[in-house]
C-alpha positions in Angstrom: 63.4 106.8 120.3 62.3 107.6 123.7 59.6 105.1 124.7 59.0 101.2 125.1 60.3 98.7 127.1 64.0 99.2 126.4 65.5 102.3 128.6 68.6 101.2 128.5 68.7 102.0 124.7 66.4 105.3 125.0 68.4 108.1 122.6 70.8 105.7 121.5 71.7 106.0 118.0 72.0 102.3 116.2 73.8 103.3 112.7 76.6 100.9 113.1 77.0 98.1 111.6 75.8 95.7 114.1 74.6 92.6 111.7 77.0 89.9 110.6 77.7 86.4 108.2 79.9 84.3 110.5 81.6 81.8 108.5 84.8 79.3 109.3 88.0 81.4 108.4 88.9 79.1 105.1 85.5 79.6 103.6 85.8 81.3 100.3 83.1 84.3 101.0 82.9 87.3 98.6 80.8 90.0 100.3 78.0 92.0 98.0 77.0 95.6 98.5 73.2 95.4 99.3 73.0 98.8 97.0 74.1 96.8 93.8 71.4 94.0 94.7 68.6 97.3 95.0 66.3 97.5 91.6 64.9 100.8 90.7 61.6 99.2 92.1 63.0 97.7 94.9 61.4 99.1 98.1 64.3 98.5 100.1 66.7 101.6 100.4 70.0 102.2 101.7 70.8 105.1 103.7 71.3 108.3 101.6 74.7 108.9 100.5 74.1 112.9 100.7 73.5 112.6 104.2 76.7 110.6 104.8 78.3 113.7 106.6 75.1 114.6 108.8 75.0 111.5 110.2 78.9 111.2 111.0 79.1 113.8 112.8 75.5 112.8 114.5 77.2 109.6 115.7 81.1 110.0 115.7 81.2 113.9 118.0 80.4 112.8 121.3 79.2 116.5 122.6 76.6 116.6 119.5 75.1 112.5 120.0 75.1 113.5 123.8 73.0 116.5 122.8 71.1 114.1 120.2 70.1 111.7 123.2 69.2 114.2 125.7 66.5 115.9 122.9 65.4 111.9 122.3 64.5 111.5 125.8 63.8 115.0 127.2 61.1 114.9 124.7 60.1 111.5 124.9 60.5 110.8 121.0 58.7 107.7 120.1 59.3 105.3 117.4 57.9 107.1 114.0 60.2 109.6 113.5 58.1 112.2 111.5 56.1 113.1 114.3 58.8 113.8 116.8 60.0 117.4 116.4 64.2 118.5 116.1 63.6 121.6 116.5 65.7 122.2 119.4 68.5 119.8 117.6 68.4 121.7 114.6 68.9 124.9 116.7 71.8 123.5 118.1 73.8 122.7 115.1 73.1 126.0 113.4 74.1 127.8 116.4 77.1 124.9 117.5 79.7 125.3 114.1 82.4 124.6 116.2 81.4 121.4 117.3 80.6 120.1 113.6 84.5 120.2 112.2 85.6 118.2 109.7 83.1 119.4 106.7 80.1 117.8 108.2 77.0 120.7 108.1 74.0 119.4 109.7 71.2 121.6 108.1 68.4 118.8 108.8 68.4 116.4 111.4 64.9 114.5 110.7 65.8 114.2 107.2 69.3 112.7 108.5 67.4 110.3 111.2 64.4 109.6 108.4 66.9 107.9 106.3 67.9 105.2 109.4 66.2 102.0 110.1 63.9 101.2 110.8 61.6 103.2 108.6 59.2 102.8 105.7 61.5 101.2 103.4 62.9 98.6 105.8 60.7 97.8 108.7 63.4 95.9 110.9 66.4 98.0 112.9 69.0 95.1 111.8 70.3 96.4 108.0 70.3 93.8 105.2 73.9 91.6 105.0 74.7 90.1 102.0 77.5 87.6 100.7 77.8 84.6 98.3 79.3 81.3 100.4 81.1 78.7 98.3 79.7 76.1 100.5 82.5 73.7 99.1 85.7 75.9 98.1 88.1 76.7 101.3 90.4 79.7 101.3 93.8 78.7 100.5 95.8 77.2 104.0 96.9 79.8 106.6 100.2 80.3 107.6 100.7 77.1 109.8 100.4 75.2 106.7 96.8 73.8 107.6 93.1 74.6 108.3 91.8 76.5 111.2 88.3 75.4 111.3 87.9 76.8 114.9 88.5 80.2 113.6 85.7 82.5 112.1 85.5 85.2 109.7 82.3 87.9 110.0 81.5 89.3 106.3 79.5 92.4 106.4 79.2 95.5 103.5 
């Protein structure tokens, strides 16, 4: 969004994986998909696999996430995402084929940007992270023949 007392991150598109479990290096970790932990009545929901492409190309082609920020804050989008309009983004990527290689069609950008956090499913902007620690087991020595214990490992899925 557009608005709030954050302009340095006005238009900025927050997909990436940003959260992390930092654990010592030897800790035996085994990281768990939050999609297999998700019930059929869970409210939480991961972002939807259909829109995989769309959103690829939304943050990986610099031209078209340029033109995604300047729509955000030329028109001042706010935080609830249905009510700001992508009109003109839409427009653009219908019109822009050239810029969208690689497979990914953009045919709906607020159903793309509806599916990111946060939103009514997960209220919070920082994605679930998930992974079992063997609080006791340590990962077999490295290849010194001993323990780093003042190196880390991050686990994220």
């Amino acid at each position: 969004h557009a608005q709030g007392g954050q302009p340095k991150k006005f238009g900025e598109l927050f997909y990436d994986t940003i959260d992390k479990i930092i654990v010592p290096a030897d800790t035996e970790v085994q990281p768990i998909a939050v999609n297999t932990l998700l019930s059929s009545t869970s409210v939480l929901r991961v972002f939807p696999a259909k829109n995989s492409a769309g959103i690829n190309q939304l943050r990986n082609n610099p031209f078209v996430r340029k033109f995604l920020k300047d729509v955000c804050v030329d028109e001042k989008w706010g935080p609830e995402m249905r009510n700001n309009s992508t009109k003109k983004m839409d427009h653009f990527c219908k019109t822009n084929k050239r810029f969208l290689g690689g497979g990914g069609k953009i045919n709906n950008v607020k159903e793309i940007l509806l599916g990111l956090y946060p939103n009514e499913h997960m209220p919070s902007d920082h994605p679930p992270v998930a992974a079992t620690v063997f609080i006791n087991a340590k990962k077999a020595n490295n290849k010194r023949g001993k323990s780093d214990y003042d190196s880390h490992q991050s686990v994220s899925k």
